[in-house]
N, C-alpha and C positions, 0 to 999 in steps of 0.2 A: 447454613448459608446466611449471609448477613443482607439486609433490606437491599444495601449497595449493590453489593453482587449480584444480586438477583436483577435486579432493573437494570444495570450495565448487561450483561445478559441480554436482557430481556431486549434493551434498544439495538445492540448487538444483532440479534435473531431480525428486527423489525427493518435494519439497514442490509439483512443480508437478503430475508425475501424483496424489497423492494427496489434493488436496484440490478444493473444490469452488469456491473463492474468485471466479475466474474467472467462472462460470457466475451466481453471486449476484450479483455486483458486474453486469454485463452487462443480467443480466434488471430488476433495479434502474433502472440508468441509460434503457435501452429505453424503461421506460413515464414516466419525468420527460421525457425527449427528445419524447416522443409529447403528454405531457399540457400539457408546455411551447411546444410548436410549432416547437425550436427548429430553426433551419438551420443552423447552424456551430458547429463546435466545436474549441478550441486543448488538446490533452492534453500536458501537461509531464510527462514522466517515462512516455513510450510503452511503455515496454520489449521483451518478446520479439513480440509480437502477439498474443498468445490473448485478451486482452481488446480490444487499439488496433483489430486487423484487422474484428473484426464491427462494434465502432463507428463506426467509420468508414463504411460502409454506411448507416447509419442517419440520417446528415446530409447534407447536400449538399453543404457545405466544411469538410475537416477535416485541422488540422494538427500535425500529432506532432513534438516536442520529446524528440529522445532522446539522451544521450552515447557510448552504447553502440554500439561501429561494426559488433559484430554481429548489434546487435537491429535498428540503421537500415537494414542489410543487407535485413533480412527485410523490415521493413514497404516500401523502395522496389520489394522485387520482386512484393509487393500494390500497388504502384501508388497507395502511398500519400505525399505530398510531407512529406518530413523537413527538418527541422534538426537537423545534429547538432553539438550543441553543448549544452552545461551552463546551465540558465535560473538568472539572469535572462540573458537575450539579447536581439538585437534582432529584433522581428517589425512588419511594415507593416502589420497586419490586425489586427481586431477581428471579437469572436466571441461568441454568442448563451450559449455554456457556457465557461467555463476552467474546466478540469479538474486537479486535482494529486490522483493516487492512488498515496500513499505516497510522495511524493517530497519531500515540504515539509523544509527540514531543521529538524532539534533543538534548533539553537544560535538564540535568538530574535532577536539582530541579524542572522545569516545568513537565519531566516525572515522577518525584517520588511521587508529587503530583497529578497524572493523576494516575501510577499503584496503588495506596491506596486507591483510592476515587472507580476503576473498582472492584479490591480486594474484599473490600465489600458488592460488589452487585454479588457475586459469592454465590450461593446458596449451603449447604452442600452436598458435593459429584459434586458437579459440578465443573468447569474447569476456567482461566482465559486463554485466547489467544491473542499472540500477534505476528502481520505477520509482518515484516521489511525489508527492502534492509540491511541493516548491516550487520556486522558479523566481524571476527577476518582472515578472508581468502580473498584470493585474488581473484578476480571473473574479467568476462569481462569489466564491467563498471571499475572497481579499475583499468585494464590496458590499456583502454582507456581513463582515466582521466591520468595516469602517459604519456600517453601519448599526451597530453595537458597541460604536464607539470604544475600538479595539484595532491597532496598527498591524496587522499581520502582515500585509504586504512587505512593509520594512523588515518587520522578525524574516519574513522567506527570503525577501532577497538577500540579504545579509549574508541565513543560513548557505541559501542557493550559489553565489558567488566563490564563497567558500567550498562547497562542495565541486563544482568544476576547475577552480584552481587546483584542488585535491586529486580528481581524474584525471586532468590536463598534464600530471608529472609524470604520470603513468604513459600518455600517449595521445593519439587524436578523439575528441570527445563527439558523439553523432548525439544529437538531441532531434527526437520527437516530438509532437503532443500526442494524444490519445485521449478521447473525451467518451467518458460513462453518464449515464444519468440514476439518480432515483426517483423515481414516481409513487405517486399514492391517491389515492381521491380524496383521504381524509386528513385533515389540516394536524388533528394531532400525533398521528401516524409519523406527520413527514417531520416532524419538529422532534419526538425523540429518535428518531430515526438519525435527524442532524446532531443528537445532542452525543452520539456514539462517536462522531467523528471528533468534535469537539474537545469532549473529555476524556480521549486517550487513554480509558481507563481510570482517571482521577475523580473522585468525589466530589473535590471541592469545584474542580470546573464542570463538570454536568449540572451540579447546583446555581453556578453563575448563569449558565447560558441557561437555565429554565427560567433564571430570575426575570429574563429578557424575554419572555413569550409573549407579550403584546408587541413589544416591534417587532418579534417574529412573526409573530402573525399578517402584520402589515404589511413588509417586507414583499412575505411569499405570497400573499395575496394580490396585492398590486404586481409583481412581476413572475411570478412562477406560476400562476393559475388561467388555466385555458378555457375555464369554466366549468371542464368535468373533472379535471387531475391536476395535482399538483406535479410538476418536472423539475428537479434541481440538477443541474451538470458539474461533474466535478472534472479538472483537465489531469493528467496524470501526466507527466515528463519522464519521458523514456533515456537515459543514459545509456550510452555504452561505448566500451574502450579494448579494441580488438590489439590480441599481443602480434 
């Protein structure tokens, strides 16, 4: 395993003890599931199981789309039935929820052909969902990247505008927000913690944003620290487009 790996990993592990993301997004989904009636549900982008694993419980047929051989790992030894493989793929079944939480991608032709191929596997009267950091608003992340001297808010809306024109031909779009936090007491805790979000995986961006750890440090220290803990909130924007 190479030094990268491992400390994506490792920040990974450090943003998934520390926040609360999981347990929100879950308790969320649970009472739509319940007020919906739904029976089946297709999750694209399952990952480790902290969230796939209880949901899955909660419907009567559910099936998880994950690339990942050691996340599909886990959810088969939950007794959970995987694809693993990269959506769009092929799937025989239709499903009362399709679920994409954080898995849509960026690039809007790679997403347009990702919402079409989910579209489809929406069963009549059932729902397409799509959970995203995006959005057309300025959140905590947007002003602490302007403050890294970094436009994101422009890169999301852009992305975001485009992705509910994309919903929108589909049908009527219900947006939410939903707000998680991660907390930590220790200041470098919470900084690789941010650096997982950050670098989606990429080396070269988790190097950038370390590069930045003194205004990081600033930053959360002047507004994220209560004295005992540090709290960062991240907002999540809930899509969805009932056929």
């Amino acid at each position: 395993m190479s030094d990268y790996i491992a400390n994506y990993e490792s920040d990974f592990e450090l943003f998934l003890y520390n926040t609360n993301e999981k347990k929100v997004l879950l308790d969320y989904f649970s009472k739509l599931i319940n007020k919906d009636r739904a029976k089946s549900m297709l999750d694209i982008g399952a990952g480790n199981g902290l969230l796939s694993i209880p949901l899955s419980l909660r419907v009567e047929k559910y099936l998880a789309i994950e690339p990942n051989p050691k996340f599909s790992k886990t959810l088969r030894k939950n007794d959970i039935e995987v694809i693993e493989k990269t959506f769009p793929c092929s799937v025989d079944k239709s499903f009362d929820i399709v679920l994409s939480c954080h898995s849509i991608p960026h690039n809007i032709s790679s997403a347009t052909e990702f919402v079409q191929a989910a579209w489809q596997l929406v069963s009549s009267e059932g729902k397409l969902i799509i959970i995203t950091y995006r959005s057309n608003e300025e959140d905590d992340w947007t002003k602490l990247m302007n403050c890294l001297g970094e436009d994101w808010l422009g890169t999301n809306t852009a992305s975001y505008r485009a992705l509910i024109e994309l919903l929108s031909s589909l049908g009527k779009v219900k947006i939410e927000k939903i707000t998680s936090c991660v907390s930590a007491t220790d200041l470098a805790v919470m900084i690789k913690a941010l650096s997982f979000v950050y670098s989606d995986g990429k080396e070269e961006l988790r190097d950038r944003f370390l590069e930045k750890k003194e205004i990081l440090k600033k930053v959360l220290i002047n507004d994220y620290f209560d004295g005992h803990k540090y709290t960062f909130p991240f907002q999540h924007f809930y899509l969805d487009v009932k056929r």
